[in-house]
C-alpha positions as CSV (number, residue, x, y, z in Angstrom):
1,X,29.9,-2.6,12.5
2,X,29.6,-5.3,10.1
3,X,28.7,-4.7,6.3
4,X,25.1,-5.3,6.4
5,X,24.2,-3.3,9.0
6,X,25.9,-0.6,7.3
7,X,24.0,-1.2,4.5
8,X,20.8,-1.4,6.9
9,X,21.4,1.9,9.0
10,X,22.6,3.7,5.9
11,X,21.8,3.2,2.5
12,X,17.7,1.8,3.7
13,X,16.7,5.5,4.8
14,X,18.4,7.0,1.7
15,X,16.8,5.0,-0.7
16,X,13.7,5.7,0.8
17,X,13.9,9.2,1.1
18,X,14.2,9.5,-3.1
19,X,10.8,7.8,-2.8
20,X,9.2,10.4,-0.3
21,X,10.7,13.1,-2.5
22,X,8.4,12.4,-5.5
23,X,5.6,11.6,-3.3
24,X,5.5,14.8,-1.7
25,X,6.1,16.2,-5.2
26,X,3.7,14.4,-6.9
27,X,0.7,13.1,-4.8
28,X,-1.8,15.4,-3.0
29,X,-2.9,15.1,0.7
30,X,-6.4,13.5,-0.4
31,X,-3.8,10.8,-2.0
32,X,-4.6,12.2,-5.9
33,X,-1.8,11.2,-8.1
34,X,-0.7,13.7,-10.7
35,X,0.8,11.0,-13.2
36,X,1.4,13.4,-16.0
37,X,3.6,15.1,-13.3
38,X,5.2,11.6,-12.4
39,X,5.5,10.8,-15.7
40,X,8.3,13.2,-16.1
41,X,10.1,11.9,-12.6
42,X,9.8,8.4,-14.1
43,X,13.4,7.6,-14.3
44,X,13.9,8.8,-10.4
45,X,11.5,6.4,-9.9
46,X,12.8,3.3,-12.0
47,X,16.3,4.3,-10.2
48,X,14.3,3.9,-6.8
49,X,12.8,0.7,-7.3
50,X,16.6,-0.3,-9.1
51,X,17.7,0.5,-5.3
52,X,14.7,-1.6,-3.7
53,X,16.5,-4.5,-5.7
54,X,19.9,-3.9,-4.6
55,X,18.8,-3.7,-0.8
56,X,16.7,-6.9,-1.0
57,X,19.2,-9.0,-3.7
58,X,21.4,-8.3,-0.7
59,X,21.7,-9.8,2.7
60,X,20.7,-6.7,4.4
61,X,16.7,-7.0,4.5
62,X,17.3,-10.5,6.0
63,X,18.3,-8.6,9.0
64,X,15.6,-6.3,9.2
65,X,12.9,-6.2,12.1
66,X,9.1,-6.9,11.0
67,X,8.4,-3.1,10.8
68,X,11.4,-2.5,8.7
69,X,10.4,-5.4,6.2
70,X,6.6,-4.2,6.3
71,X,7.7,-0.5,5.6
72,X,9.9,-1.8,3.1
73,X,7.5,-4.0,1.1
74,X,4.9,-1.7,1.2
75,X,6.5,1.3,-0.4
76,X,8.0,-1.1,-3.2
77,X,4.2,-2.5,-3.5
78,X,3.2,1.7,-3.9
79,X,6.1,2.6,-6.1
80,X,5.7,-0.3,-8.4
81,X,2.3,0.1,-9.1
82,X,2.7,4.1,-10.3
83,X,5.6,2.5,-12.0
84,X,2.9,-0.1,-13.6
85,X,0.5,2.8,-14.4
86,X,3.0,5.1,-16.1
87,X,4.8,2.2,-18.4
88,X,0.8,2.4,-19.7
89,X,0.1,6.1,-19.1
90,X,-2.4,7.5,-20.5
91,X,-5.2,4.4,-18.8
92,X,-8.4,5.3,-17.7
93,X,-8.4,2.3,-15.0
94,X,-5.5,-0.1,-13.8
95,X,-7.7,-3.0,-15.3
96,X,-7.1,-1.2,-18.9
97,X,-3.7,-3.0,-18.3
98,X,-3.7,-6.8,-19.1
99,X,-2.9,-8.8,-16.0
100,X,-1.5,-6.2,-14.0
101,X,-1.1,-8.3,-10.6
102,X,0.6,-10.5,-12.6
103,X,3.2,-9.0,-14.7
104,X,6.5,-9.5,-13.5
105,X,8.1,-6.4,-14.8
106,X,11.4,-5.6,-12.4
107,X,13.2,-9.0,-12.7
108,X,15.7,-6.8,-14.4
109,X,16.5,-4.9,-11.2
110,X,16.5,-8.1,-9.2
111,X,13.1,-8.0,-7.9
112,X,11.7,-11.6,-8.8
113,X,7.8,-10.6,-7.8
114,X,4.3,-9.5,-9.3
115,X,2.2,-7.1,-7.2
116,X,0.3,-10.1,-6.6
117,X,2.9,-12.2,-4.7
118,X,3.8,-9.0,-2.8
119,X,0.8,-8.4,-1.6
120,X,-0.5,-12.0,-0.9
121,X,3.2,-14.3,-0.5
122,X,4.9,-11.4,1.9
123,X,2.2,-8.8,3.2
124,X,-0.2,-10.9,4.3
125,X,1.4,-13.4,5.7
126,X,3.1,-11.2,8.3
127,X,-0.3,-10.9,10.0
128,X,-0.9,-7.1,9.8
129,X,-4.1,-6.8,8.3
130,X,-3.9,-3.0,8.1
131,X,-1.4,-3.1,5.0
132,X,-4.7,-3.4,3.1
133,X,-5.0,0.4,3.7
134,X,-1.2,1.3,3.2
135,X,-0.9,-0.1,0.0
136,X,-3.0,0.9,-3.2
137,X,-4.3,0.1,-6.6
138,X,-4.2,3.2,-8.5
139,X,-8.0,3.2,-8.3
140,X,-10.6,5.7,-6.7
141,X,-12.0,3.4,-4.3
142,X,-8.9,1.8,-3.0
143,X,-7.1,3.6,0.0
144,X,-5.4,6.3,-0.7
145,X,-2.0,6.9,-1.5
146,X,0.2,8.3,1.1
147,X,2.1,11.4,0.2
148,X,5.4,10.3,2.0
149,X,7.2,7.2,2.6
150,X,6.3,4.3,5.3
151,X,9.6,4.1,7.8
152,X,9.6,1.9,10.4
153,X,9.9,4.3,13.1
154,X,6.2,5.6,12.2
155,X,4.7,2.6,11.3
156,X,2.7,2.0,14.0
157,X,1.0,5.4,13.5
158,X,0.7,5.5,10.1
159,X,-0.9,2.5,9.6
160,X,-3.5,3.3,12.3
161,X,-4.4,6.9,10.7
162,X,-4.6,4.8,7.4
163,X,-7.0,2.6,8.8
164,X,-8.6,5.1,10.5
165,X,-8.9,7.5,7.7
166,X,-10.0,4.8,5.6
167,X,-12.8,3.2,7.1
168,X,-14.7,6.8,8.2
169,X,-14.0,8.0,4.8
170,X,-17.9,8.1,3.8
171,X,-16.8,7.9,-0.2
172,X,-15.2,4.0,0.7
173,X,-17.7,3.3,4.0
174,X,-20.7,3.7,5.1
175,X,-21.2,3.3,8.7
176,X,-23.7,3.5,11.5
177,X,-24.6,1.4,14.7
178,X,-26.6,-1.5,13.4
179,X,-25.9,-0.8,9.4
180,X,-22.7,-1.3,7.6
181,X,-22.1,-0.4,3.3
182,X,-18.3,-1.2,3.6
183,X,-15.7,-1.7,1.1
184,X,-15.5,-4.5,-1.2
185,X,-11.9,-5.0,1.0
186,X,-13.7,-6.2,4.2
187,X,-14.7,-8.8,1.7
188,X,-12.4,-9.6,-0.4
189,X,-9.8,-10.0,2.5
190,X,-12.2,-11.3,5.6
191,X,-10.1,-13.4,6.6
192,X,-7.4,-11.3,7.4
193,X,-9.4,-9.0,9.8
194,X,-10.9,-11.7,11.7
195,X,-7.4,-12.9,13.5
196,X,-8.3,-11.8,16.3
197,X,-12.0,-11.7,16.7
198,X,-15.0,-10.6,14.4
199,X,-14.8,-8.2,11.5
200,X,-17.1,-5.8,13.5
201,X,-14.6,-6.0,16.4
202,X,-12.0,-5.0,14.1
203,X,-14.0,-2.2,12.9
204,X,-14.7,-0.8,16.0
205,X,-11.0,-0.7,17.2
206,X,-11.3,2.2,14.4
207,X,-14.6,3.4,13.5
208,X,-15.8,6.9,14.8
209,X,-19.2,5.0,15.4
210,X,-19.7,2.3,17.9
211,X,-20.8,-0.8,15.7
212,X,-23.4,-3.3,17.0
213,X,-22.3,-6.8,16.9
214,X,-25.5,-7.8,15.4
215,X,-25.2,-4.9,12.2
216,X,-26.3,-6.1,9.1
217,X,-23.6,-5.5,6.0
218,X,-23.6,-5.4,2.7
219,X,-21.3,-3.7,0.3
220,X,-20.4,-0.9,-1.8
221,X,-19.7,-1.5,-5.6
222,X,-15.6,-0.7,-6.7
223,X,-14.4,2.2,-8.6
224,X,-12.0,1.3,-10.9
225,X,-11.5,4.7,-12.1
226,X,-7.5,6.1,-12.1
227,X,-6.8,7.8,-8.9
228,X,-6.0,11.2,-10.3
């Protein structure tokens, strides 16, 4: 076994497990985060993100499969922006924080990326359109925050109860044969859910309702508001 894959089979699982520890710990089911709670885990969490830097400064994450680099990206998206929110804590709203996207705040522990080019330079361009409801914003309206880790091995079923729990949550959509109120993510991101078809034939791959093609949408306005 070479050194990489070592590092791959070994060191990927532990690093992530410190990660599901203080989710479990501090997140509830309906994806509430307790950041005053966090607040006091906040140097297990810097020392997890220090780790997502050694594994990807590395040569191991070159090796990964797709659902290994998804899985990985989008718990260093999650855990960097709680790590955004409590450098700030107490904030009423992510956008209380100047440029949040944008900062570039973990160079130190060799991760050279915003949220932004996470989200929009990696995520989306490995053609998964359901990472929109895996990773979060901190905000009531986004999806929420998963209290344990994304592993590759689940992947495929986690992201399809995210999606799923999502889009018939009636608090983010509104949804009914020929009448759509749907997140301000259906729209912000269309492109993304119409690889393979319409946005309604995405929908209906995981809506509890059976969606006419010929519904008319609009949508809902965006809570902003801390998700605690």
């Amino acid at each position: 076994m070479d050194n990489d894959t070592f590092i791959k089979e070994t060191e990927s699982v532990k690093i992530h497990q410190l990660w599901g520890v203080l989710l479990a710990k501090n997140v509830s089911e309906n994806g509430n985060v307790d950041y005053k709670s966090f607040k006091t885990n906040h140097k297990k969490l810097s020392n997890y993100i220090q780790s997502l830097g050694t594994l990807y400064s590395g040569n191991a994450l070159k090796s990964f499969s797709k659902k290994e680099k998804l899985a990985f990206w989008i718990n260093a998206y999650n855990a960097m922006t709680i790590d955004l929110i409590l450098r700030h804590y107490p904030v009423k709203s992510i956008k209380d924080i100047k440029k949040p996207w944008d900062k570039r705040l973990w160079n130190t522990v060799n991760i050279p990326y915003s949220l932004n080019e996470i989200e929009h330079e990696i995520l989306r361009k490995m053609d998964e359109p359901r990472i929109h409801f895996a990773i979060v914003c901190a905000s009531v309206s986004c999806p929420k925050l998963l209290n344990q880790t994304y592993s590759a091995a689940n992947l495929e079923a986690q992201l399809i109860k995210a999606t799923k729990d999502f889009l018939n949550n009636s608090t983010k959509n509104n949804i009914s044969e020929n009448s759509l109120k749907l997140s301000k993510i259906f729209q912000w991101f269309a492109k993304d859910f119409k690889q393979n078809g319409s946005l309604i034939d995405f929908l209906n791959q995981y809506s509890k309702v059976q969606i006419s093609a010929k519904a008319k949408k609009s949508y809902k306005s965006y809570n902003w508001d801390l998700n605690e």
